[in-house]
C-alpha positions in Angstrom: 97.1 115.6 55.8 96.8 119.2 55.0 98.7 121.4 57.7 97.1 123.7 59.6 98.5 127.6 58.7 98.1 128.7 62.4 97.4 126.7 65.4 95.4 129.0 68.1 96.7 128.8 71.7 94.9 129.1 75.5 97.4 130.4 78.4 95.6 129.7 81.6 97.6 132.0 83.7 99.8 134.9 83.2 102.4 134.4 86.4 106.0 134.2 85.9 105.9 131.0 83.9 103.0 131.9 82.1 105.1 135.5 81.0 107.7 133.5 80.0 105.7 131.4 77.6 104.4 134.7 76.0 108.2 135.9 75.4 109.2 133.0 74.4 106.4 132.4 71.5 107.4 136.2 70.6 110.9 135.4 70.2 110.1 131.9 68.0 107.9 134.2 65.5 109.9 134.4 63.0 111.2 130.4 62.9 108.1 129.1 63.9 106.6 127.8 60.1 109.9 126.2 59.7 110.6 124.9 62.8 106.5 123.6 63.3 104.9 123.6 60.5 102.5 126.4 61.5 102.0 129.9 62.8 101.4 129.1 66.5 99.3 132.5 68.0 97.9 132.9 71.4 94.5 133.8 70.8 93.3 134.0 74.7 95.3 134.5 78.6 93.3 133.7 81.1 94.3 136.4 84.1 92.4 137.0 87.6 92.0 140.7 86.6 92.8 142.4 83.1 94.0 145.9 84.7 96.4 144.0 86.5 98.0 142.7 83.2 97.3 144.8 80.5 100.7 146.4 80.3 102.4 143.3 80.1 100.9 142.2 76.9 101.0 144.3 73.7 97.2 143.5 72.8 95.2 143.6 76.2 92.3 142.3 74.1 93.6 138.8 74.2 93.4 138.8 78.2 90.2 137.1 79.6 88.7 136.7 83.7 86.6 134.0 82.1 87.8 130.7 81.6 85.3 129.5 79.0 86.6 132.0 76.3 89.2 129.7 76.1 88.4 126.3 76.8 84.9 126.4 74.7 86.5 128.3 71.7 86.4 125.8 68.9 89.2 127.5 67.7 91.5 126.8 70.0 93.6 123.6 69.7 96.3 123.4 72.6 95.3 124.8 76.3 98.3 125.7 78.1 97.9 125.5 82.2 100.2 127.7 84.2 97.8 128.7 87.3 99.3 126.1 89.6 97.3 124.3 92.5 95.5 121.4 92.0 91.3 122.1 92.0 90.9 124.8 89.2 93.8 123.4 87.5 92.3 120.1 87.1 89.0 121.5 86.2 90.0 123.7 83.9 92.1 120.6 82.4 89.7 118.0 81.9 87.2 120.5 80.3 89.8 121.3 78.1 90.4 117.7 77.5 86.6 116.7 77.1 86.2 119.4 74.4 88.8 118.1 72.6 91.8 120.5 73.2 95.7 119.1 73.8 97.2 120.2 77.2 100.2 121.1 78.1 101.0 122.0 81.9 104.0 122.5 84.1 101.7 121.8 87.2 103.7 119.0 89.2 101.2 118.8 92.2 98.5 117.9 89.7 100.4 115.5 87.9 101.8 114.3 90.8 98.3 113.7 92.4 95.6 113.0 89.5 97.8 113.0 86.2 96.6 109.5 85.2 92.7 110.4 85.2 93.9 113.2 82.4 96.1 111.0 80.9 93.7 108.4 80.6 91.0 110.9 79.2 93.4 112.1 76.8 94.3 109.0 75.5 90.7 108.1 75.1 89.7 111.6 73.3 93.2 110.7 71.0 94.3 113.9 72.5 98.2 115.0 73.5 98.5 115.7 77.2 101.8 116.5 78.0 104.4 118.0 80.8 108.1 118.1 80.4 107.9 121.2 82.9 106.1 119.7 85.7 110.1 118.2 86.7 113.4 120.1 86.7 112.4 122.9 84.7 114.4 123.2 81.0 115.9 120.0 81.7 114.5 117.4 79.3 113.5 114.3 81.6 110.0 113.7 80.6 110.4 113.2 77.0 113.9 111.6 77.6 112.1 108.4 79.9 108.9 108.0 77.7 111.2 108.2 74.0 115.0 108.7 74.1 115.6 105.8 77.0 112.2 103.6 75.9 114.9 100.3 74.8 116.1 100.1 78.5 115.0 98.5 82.1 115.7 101.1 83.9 116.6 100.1 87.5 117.3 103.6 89.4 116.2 107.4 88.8 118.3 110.0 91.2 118.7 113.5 91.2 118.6 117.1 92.5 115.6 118.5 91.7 114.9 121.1 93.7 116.9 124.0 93.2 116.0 126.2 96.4 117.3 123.4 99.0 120.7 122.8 96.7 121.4 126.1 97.0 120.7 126.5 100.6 123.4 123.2 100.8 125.8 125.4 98.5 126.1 127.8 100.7 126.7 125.8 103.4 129.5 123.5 102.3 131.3 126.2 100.3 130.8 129.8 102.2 130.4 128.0 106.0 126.6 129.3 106.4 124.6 127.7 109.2 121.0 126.9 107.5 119.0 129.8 108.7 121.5 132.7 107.1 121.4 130.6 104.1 117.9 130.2 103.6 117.7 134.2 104.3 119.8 134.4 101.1 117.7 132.5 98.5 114.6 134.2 100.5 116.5 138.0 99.2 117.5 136.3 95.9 114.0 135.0 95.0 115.0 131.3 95.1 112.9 131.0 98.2 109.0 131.5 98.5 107.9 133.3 102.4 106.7 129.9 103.1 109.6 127.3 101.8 108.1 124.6 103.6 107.3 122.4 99.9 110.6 123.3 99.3 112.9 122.7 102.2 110.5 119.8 103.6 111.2 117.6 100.8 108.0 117.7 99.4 108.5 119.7 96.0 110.9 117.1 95.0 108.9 114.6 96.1 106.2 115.0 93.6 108.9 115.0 90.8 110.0 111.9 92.2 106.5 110.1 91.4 105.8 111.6 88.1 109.9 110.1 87.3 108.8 106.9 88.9 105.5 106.6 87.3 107.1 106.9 84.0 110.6 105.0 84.5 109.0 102.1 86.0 105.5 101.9 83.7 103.7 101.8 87.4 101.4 104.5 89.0 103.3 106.4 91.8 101.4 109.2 94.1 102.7 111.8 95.9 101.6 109.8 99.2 103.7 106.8 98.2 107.2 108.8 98.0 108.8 108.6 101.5 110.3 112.4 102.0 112.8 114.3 104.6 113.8 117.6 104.5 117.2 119.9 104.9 115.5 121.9 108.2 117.9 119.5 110.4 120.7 119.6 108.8 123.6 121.5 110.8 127.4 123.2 109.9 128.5 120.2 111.9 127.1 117.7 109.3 128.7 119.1 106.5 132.0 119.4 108.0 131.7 115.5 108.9 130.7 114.9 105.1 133.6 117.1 103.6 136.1 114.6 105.8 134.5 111.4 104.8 135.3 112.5 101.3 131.0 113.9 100.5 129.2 116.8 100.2 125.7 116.8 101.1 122.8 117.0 98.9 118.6 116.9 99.0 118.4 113.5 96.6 114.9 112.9 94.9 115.9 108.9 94.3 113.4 105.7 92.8 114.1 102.4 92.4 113.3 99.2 90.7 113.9 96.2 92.7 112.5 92.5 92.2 109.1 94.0 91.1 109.1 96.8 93.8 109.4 100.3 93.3 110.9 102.5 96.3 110.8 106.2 96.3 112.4 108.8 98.2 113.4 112.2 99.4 116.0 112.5 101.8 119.4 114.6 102.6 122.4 112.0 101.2 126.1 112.1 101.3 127.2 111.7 98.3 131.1 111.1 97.4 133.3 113.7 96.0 133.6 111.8 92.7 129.7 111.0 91.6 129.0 113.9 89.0 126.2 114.7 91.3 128.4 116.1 94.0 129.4 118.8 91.6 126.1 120.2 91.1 125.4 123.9 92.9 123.5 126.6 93.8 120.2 126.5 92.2 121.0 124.0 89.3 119.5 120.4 88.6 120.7 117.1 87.5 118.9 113.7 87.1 120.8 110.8 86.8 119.2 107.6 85.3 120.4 104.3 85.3 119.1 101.8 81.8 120.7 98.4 81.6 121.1 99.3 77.7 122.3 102.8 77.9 124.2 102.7 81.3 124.5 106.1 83.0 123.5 109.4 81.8 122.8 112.6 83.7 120.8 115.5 82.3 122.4 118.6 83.9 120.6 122.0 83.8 118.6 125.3 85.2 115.8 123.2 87.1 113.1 126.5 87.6 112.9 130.0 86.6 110.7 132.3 84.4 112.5 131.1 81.1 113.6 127.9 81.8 110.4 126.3 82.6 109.2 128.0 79.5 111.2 126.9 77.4 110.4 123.0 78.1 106.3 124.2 77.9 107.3 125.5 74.5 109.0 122.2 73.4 105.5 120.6 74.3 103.6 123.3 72.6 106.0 122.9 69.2 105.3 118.5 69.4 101.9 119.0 69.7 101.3 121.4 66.8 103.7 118.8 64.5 101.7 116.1 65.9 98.4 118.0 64.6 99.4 118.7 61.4 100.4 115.1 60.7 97.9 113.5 62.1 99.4 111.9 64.9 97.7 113.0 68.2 97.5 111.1 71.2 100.1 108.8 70.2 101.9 109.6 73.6 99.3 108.2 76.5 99.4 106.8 79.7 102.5 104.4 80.1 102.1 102.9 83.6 101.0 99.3 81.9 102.0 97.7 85.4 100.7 98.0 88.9 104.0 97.4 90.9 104.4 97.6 94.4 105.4 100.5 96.5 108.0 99.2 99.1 107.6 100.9 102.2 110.5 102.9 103.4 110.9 100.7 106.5 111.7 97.7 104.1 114.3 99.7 101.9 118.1 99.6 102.3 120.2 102.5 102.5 123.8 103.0 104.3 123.8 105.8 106.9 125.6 108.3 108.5 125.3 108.8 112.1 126.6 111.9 114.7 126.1 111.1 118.7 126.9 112.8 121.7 127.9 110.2 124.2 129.6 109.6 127.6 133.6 110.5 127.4 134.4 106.9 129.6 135.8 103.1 128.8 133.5 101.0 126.6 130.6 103.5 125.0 132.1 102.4 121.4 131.8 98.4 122.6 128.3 99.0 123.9 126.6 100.8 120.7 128.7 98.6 118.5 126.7 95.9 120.2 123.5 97.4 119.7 123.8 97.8 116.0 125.1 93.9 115.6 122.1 92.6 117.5 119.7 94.4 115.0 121.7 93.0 111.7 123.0 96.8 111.5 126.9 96.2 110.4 128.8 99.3 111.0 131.5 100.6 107.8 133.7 103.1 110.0 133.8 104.4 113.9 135.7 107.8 114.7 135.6 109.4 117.6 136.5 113.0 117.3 139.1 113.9 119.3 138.6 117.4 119.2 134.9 117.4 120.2 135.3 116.7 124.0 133.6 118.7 126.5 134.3 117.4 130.2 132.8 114.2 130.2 130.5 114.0 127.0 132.3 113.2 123.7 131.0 112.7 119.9 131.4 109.5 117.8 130.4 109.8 114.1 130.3 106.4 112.5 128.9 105.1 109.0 126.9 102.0 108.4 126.8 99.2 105.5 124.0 99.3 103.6 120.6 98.0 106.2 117.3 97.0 106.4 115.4 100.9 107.1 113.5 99.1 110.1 116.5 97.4 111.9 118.2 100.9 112.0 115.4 102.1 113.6 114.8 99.5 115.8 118.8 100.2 116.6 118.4 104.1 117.0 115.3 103.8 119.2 117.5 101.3 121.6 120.6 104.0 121.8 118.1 106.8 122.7 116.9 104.6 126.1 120.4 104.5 127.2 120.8 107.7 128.5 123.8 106.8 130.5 126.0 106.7 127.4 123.4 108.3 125.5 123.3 111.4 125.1 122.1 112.7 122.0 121.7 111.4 118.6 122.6 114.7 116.9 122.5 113.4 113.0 121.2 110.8 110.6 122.1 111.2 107.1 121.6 108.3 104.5 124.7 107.8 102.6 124.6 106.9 98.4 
């Protein structure tokens, strides 16, 4: 097949991301025939207003406020979506898709919410639809699950994926920072938005957890279906109590396989000293996957950020344009093949950590060890903390095998109703 000698280009959006996917075509100029095949050449950006761009760009005549210049010029192969949100986006996505244009987006909520209706479409119109941004930035995870890891079961998908909420944690287990003056930091370095809530809520990471699940386990997971907890709880207290038990604390995005059930969550998690994951800071990722051919690997990298996510868009754009000039579009669809069950969280197992105020007097540690045994809830270590006694209250901080999510709960909901000895359940903090 005859290659193409440029390939024309549609940037919906001309944001941070979408900036950095200008530069970073600009800088590939010169390698780009070798590296692709083809001069690749943005033809249109799609921006809100043109005077509000025009400087940024160094022909202003390639800026549009009208979507269709893009996505019905016939001369545009590959639509590149960078506006974000979920309506417009999709919109403007399957109109790209139905006129027969390859997509490549960094848009996790849309992915995350409706990818398999593009998906689908794409792989009807033999069309590439692709998104190695949508999760942990420059980090290659996408293409690494559908290609590099295709020979294994994998059985487990962890990580940090968020990169605002680990280095909130950072600060707080290495600098002593209660959450608030920490999250004032990454609000003055940029990390955070006004409104972190997606971020420290849990629910940024969730959606990367179901686009990971989705592919890792060949079965549709929503955002809705990933259980999530934020970091908004956590105190200086907590870590200190993870730092002696040998941890460090960290927001884990984690997915399983298990007997034809896929759980999925986002939750704080103490994670030991020695897992590679404990030594991942401030605002970098890591995803650990687990194959039963390949083992363990970890993918370790800047999960977000101007350049970054650009550069895995980029690495989309390049495999589509190879992919069109030998004739082998599409060949990438939708993989979810099975429809797998979603285990609810209150049938998962985890091990936890727990932090209680409780009466300073003979027989508290006899009378919650017995509530935990009746509910099948078998406890790994008991400390009382010796130099957390005021008067008569005292605090316990005690660590559970692995249990049933719903008979922990059960347990929990029994201590809180004895408020003789009961205090205050301070902490809960699931344990890896």
């Amino acid at each position: 097949m005859e290659k193409k000698d440029t390939i024309y280009v549609g940037l919906l959006g001309l944001g941070t991301v979408g900036f950095g996917v200008y530069k970073t075509l600009k800088l590939q100029k010169d390698e780009m025939v070798r590296k692709v095949g083809s001069n690749v050449v943005i033809k249109k950006i799609l921006v809100l207003k043109i005077a509000d761009f025009a400087s940024k760009v160094e022909d202003p005549s390639i800026l549009t406020e009208n979507a269709d210049d893009i996505l019905g010029d016939p001369q545009i192969d590959v639509v590149i979506e960078v506006i974000g949100g979920t309506k417009a986006a999709f919109d403007f996505q399957k109109k790209a898709l139905e006129n027969g244009k390859h997509v490549v987006t960094a848009n996790k909520d849309l992915v995350a919410t409706r990818g398999h209706e593009l998906l689908v479409l794409a792989e009807e119109k033999r069309l590439d639809y692709l998104f190695e941004a949508s999760v942990a930035g420059g980090i290659p995870i996408i293409r690494p699950l559908r290609l590099c890891l295709a020979g294994n079961n994998i059985s487990e998908v962890m990580g940090i994926v968020n990169g605002t909420t680990n280095f909130i944690l950072t600060k707080m287990s290495q600098e002593g920072m209660g959450y608030e003056e920490a999250l004032k930091i990454a609000m003055s370095l940029g990390y955070a938005e006004s409104n972190p809530t997606a971020d420290v809520e849990g629910l940024d990471a969730a959606r990367k957890v179901a686009i990971m699940a989705s592919i890792a386990f060949h079965s549709r997971v929503t955002f809705d279906d990933v259980y999530h907890e934020g970091i908004t709880k956590l105190t200086e207290s907590d870590i200190r109590n993870a730092k002696e038990l040998g941890c460090v604390v960290k927001l884990i995005g984690i997915t399983r396989q298990k007997d034809d059930e896929i759980e999925a969550g986002v939750y704080p998690m103490l994670i030991p000293d020695s897992h590679p994951m404990a030594s991942v800071n401030d605002v970098f990722n890591a995803v650990f996957v687990h194959g039963d051919a390949v083992d363990d690997v970890m993918m370790y990298g800047r999960g977000a950020g101007e350049m970054p996510t650009a550069s895995a868009i980029v690495g989309d754009l390049f495999d589509i344009v190879r992919n069109i000039n030998y004739g082998c579009t599409g060949r990438l669809g939708c993989t979810c093949y099975k429809s797998l069950k979603i285990r609810h969280i209150d049938e998962i197992e985890n091990k936890f950590f727990v932090r209680m105020q409780v009466a300073n007097k003979c027989g508290v540690l006899e009378s919650v060890a017995g509530v935990f045994a009746r509910n099948h809830v078998s406890i790994a270590s008991f400390l009382q903390k010796d130099n957390v006694i005021q008067g008569d209250q005292a605090e316990i901080v005690l660590t559970t095998e692995a249990v049933v999510e719903k008979d922990f709960r059960i347990s929990l909901s029994e201590l809180s109703s004895m408020s003789d000895i009961i205090k205050e359940i301070s902490s809960v903090i699931r344990v890896y």
